[in-house]
KEKE-3310 file (N, C-alpha, C; in steps of 0.2 Angstrom, whole numbers, plus 5000, padded with zeros to 4 digits):
npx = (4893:4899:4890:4889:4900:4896:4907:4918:4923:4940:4954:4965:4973:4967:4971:4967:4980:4981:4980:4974:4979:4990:5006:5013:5021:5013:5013:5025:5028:5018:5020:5035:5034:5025:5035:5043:5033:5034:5047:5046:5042:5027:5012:5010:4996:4997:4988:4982:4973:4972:4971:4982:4991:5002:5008:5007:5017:5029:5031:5031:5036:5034:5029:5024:5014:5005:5003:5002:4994:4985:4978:4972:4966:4951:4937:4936:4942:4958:4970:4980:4997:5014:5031:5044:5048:5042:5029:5013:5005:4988:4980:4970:4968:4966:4952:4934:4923:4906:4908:4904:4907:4924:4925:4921:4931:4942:4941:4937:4950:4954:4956:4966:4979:4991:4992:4984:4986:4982:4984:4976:4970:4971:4963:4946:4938:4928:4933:4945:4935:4928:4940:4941:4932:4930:4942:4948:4960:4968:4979:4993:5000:5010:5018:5032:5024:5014:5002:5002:4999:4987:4973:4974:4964:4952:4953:4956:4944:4934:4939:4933:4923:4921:4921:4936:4952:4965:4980:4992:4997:5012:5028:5032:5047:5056:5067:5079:5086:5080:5074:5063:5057:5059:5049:5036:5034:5037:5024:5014:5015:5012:4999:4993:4994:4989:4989:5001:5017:5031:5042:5049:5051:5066:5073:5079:5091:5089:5076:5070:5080:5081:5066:5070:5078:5069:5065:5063:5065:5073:5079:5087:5097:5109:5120:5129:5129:5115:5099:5092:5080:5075:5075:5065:5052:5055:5051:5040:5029:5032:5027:5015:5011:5011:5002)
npy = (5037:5025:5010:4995:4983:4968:4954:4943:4929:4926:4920:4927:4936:4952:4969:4983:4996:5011:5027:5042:5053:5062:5058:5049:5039:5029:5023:5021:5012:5004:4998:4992:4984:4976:4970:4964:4952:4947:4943:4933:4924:4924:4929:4944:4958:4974:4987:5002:5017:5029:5045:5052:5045:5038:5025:5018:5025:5023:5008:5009:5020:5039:5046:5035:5031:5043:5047:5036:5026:5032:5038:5025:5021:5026:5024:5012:4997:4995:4981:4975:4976:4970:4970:4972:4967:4957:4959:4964:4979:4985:4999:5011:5023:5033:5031:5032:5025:5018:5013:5002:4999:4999:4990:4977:4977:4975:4963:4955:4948:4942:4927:4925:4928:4930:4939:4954:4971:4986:5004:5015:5032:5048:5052:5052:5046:5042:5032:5027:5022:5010:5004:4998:4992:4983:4975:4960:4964:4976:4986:4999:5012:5023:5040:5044:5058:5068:5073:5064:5052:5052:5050:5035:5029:5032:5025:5013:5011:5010:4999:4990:4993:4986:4975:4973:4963:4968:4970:4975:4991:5000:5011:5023:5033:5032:5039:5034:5044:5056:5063:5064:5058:5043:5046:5048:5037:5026:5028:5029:5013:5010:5015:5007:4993:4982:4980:4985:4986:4980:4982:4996:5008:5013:5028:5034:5034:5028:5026:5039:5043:5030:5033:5041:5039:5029:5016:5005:5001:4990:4986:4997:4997:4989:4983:4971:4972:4970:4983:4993:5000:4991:4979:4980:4980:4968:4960:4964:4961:4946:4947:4947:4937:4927:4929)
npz = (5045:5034:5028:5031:5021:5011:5015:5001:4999:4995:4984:4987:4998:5000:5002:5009:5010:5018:5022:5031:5029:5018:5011:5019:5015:5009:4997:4992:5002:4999:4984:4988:4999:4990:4981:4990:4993:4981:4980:4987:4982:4980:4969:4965:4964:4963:4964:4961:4965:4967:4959:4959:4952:4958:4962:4948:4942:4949:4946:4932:4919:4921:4910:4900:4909:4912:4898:4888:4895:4900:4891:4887:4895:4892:4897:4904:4913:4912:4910:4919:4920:4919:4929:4929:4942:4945:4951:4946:4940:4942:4936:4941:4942:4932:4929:4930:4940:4948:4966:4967:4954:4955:4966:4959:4950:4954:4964:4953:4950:4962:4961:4955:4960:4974:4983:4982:4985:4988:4983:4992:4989:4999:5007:5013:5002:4988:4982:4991:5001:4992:4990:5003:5004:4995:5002:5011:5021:5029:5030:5040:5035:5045:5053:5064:5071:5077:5068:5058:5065:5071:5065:5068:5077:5069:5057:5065:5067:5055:5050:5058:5056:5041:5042:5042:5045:5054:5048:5052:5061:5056:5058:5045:5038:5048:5061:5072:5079:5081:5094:5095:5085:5093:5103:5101:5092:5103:5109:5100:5098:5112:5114:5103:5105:5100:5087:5084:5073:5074:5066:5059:5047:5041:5039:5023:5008:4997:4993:4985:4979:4970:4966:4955:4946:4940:4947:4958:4975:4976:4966:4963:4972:4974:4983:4989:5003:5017:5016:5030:5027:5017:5021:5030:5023:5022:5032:5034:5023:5027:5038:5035:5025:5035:5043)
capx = (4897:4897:4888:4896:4899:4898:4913:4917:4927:4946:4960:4970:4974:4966:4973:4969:4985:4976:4979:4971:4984:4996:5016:5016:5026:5008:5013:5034:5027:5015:5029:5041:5029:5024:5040:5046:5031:5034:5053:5046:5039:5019:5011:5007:4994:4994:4983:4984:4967:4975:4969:4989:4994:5011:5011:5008:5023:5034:5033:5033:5038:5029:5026:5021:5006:5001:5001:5000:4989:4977:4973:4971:4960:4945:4931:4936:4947:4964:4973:4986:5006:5019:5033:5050:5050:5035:5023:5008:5000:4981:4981:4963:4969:4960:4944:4930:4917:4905:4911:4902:4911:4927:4926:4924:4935:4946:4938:4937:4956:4956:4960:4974:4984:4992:4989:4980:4987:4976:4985:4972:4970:4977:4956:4941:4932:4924:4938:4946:4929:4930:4946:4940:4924:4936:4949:4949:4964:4969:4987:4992:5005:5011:5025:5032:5022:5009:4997:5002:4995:4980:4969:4973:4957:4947:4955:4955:4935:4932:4940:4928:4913:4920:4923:4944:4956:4970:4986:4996:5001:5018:5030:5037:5053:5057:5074:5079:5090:5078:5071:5052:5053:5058:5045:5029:5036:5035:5018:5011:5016:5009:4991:4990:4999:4987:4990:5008:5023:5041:5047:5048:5055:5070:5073:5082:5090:5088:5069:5072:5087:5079:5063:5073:5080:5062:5067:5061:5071:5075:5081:5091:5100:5111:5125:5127:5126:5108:5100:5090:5074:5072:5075:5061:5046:5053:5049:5032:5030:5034:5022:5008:5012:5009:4993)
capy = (5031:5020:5006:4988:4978:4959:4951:4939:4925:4924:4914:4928:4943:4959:4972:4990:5001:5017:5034:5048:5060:5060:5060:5046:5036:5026:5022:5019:5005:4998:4996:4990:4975:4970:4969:4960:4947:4943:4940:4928:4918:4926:4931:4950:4964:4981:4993:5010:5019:5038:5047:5053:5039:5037:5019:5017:5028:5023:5005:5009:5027:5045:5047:5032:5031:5050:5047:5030:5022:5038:5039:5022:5019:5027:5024:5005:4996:4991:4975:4974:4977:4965:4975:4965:4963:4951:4964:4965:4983:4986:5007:5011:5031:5036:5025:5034:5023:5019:5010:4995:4995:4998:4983:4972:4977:4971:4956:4950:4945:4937:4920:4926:4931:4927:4944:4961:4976:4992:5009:5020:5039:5051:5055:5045:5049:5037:5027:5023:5016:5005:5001:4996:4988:4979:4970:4958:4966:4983:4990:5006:5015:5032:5042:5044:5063:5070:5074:5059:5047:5057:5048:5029:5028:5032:5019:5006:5008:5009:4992:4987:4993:4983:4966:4970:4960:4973:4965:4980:4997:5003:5018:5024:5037:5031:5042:5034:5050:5060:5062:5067:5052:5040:5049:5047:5027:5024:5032:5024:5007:5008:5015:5002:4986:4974:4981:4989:4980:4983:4984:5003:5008:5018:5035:5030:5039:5022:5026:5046:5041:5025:5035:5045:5035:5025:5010:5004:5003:4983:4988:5002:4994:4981:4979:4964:4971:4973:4987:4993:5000:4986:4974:4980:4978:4961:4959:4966:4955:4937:4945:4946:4931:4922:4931)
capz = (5044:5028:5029:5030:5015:5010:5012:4996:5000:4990:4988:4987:5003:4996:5008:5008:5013:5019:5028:5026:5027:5014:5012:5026:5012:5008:4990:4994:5006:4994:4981:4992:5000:4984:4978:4994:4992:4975:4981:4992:4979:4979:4966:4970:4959:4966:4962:4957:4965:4968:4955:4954:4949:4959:4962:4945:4941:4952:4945:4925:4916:4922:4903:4898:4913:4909:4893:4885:4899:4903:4885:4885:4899:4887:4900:4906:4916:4907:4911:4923:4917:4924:4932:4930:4949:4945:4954:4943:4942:4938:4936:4940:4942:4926:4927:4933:4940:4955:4970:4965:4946:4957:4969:4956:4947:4959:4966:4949:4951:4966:4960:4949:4963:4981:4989:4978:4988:4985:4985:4992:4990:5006:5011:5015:4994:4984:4979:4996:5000:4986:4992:5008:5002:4989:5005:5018:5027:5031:5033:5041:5037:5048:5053:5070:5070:5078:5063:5054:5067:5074:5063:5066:5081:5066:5053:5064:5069:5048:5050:5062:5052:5035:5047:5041:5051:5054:5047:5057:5059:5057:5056:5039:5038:5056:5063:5077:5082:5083:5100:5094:5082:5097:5109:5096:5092:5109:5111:5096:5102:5118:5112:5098:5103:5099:5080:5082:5070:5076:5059:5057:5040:5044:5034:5018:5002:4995:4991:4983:4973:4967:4960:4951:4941:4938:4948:4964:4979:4978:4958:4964:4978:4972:4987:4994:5009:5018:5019:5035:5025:5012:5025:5037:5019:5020:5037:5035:5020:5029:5043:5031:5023:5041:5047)
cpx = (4895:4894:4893:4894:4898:4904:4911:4922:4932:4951:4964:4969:4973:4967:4972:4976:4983:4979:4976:4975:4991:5003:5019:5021:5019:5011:5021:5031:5023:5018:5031:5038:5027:5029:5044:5042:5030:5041:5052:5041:5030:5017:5004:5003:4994:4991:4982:4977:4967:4972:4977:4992:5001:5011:5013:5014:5030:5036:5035:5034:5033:5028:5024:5011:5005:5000:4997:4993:4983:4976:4969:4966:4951:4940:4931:4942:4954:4966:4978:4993:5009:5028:5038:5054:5046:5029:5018:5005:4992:4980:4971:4960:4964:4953:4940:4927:4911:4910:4911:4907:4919:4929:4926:4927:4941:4947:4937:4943:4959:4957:4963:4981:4986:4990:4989:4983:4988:4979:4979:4973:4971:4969:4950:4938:4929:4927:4943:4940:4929:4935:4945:4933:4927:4938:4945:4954:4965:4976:4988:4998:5005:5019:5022:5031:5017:5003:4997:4998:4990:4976:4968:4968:4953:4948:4952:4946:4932:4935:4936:4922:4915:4920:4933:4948:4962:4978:4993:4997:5008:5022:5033:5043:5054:5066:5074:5084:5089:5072:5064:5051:5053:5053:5040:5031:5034:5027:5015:5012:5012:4999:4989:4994:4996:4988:4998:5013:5029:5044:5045:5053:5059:5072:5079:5084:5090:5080:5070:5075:5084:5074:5067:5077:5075:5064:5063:5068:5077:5080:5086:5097:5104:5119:5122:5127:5120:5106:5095:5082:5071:5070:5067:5051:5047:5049:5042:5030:5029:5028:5015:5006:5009:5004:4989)
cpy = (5027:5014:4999:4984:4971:4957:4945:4934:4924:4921:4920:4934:4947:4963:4979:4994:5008:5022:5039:5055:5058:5063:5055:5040:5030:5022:5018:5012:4999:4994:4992:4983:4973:4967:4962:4953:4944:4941:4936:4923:4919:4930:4938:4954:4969:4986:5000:5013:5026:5039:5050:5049:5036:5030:5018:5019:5028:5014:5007:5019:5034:5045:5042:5030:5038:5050:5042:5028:5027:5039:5033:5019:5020:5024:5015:5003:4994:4985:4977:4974:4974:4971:4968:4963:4958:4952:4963:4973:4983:4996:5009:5021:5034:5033:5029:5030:5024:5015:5003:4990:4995:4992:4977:4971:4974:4965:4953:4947:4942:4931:4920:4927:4929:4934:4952:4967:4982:4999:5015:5027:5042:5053:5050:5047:5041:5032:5024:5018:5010:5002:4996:4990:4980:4971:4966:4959:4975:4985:4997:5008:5021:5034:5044:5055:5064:5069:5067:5050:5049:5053:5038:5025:5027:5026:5011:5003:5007:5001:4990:4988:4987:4976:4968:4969:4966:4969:4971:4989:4999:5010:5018:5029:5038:5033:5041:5039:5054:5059:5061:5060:5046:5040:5046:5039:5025:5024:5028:5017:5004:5009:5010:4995:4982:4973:4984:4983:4985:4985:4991:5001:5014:5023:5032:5034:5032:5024:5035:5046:5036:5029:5039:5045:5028:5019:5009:5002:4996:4985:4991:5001:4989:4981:4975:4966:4975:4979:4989:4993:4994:4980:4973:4979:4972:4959:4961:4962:4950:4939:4946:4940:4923:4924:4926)
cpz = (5039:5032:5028:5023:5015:5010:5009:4999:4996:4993:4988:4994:4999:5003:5005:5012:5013:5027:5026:5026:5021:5016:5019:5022:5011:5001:4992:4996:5001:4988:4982:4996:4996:4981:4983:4994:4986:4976:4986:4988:4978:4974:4967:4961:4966:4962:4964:4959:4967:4961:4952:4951:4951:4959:4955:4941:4943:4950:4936:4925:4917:4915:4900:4903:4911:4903:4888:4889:4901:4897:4882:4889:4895:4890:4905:4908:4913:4911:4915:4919:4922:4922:4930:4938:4950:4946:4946:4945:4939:4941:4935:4941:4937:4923:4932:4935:4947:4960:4969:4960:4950:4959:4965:4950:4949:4960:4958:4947:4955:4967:4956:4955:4971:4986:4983:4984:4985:4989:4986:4993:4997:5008:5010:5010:4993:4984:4986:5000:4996:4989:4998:5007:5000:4992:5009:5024:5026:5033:5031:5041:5040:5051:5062:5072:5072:5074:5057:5056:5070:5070:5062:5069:5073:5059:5056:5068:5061:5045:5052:5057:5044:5040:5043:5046:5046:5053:5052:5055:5060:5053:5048:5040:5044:5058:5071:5082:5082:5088:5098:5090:5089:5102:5106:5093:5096:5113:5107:5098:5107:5115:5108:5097:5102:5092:5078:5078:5073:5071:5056:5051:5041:5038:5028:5013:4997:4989:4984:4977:4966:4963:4956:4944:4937:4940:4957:4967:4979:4971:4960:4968:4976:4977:4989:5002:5010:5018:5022:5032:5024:5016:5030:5032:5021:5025:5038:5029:5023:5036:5040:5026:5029:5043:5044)
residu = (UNK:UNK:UNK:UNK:UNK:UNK:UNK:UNK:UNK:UNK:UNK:UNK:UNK:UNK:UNK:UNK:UNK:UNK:UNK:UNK:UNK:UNK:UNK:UNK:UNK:UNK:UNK:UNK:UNK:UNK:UNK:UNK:UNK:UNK:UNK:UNK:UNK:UNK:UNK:UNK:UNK:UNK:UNK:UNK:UNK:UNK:UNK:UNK:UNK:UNK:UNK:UNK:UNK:UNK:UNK:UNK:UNK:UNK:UNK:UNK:UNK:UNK:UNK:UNK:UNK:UNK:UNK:UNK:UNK:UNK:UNK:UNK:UNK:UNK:UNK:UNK:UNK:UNK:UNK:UNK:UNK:UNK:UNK:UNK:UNK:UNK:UNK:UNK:UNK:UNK:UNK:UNK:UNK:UNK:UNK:UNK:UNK:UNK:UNK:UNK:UNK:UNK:UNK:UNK:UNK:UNK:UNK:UNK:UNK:UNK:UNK:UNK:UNK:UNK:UNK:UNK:UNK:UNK:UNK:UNK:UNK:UNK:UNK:UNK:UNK:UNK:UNK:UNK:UNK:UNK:UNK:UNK:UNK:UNK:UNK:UNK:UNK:UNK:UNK:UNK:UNK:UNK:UNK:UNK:UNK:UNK:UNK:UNK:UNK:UNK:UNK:UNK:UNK:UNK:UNK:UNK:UNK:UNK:UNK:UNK:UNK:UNK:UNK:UNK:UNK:UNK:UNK:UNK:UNK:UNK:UNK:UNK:UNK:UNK:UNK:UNK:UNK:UNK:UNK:UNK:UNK:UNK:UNK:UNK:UNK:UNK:UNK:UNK:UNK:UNK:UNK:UNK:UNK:UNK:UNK:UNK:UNK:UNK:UNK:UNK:UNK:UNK:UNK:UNK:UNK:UNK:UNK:UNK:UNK:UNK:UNK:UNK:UNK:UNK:UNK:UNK:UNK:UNK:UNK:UNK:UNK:UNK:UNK:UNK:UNK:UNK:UNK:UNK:UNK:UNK:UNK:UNK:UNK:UNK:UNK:UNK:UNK:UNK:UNK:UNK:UNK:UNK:UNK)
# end
């Protein structure tokens, strides 16, 4: 087990967003809550520490982040790019460093900002550390799936070991008409209520549709009337916003 870090004191909520298994929708959600808390008035960075670089790609252009900005990283950290949903990203996908240069990397913007949310890689490497070293909160995304939540015992003791207060876990591509997702919701729930959020994030072609046209899901949605998903970031948003 890693050792415990120093926490630094910031004005802003540095939160790692972390699972170890990928595909649980880790990056969509990071997106999609910063987007929600910069539509609630808080000035958000997210951070790009996947080495694929989705968030980064899902806020600006796949060929401009594979191209432009990974040629331009050239051994150091670049500046953050402002997203016209307000979101700020800081793209640290092609920055080599240790965990040390990582963390303050990070931490050296935490008075620029209301809440820093750190997309971290789908396995416990270097740079999830970092990530975790980095925050003072931890949010868990997972799916209502066996293998998807099987590893949230061990997240929420790698909480324990940094001192992060758990801001929640909640489900991502939540299908409440399918039996197995309601059975493993309910299941998850009860094992971890003192960290479970209500606001599942219910299956969507909102999110799919939206990358595909390089737009996040708020961008790509433009009825007036609600919609289930978007609704349930905000909701996770307003409850990270009052922790």
């Amino acid at each position: 087990m890693p050792s415990k870090s120093i926490k630094l004191t910031s004005e802003a909520k540095i939160v790692a967003i972390v699972n170890n298994k990928g595909g649980v929708g880790k990056t969509t959600a990071t997106v999609h809550i910063g987007c929600a808390l910069a539509q609630a008035g808080k000035k958000v960075l997210c951070v790009d520490m996947d080495t694929q670089a989705n968030l980064a790609q899902n806020f600006l252009t796949r060929k401009y982040v594979n191209t432009a900005l990974k040629n331009a990283q050239n051994g150091s950290p670049l500046p953050p790019e402002r997203h016209s949903s307000g979101v700020d990203i800081l793209t640290l996908s092609f920055y080599e460093a240790t965990e040390k240069v990582y963390i303050a990397s990070i931490q050296a913007r935490k008075n620029e900002y209301d809440f820093i949310l750190i997309d971290s890689p789908p396995s416990l490497e270097k740079r999830t550390i970092a990530s975790l070293q980095a925050s003072e909160y931890i949010l868990i995304p997972t799916e209502a799936e066996q293998f998807a939540f099987s590893g949230i015992s061990n997240l929420l003791q790698l909480a324990a070991t940094y001192n992060l207060k758990v801001l929640g876990v909640f489900i991502n591509k939540y299908d409440p008409k399918k039996q197995v997702h309601k059975a493993f919701r309910s299941f998850i729930a009860d094992q971890f209520s003192q960290v479970f959020l209500n606001d599942s994030i219910p299956m969507s072609t909102v999110f799919p549709n939206a990358q595909a046209e390089n737009k996040t899901g708020f961008e790509f949605y433009s009825s007036k009337k609600s919609n289930p998903a978007l609704e349930a970031y905000h909701a996770i948003a307003k409850s990270m916003i009052e922790a």
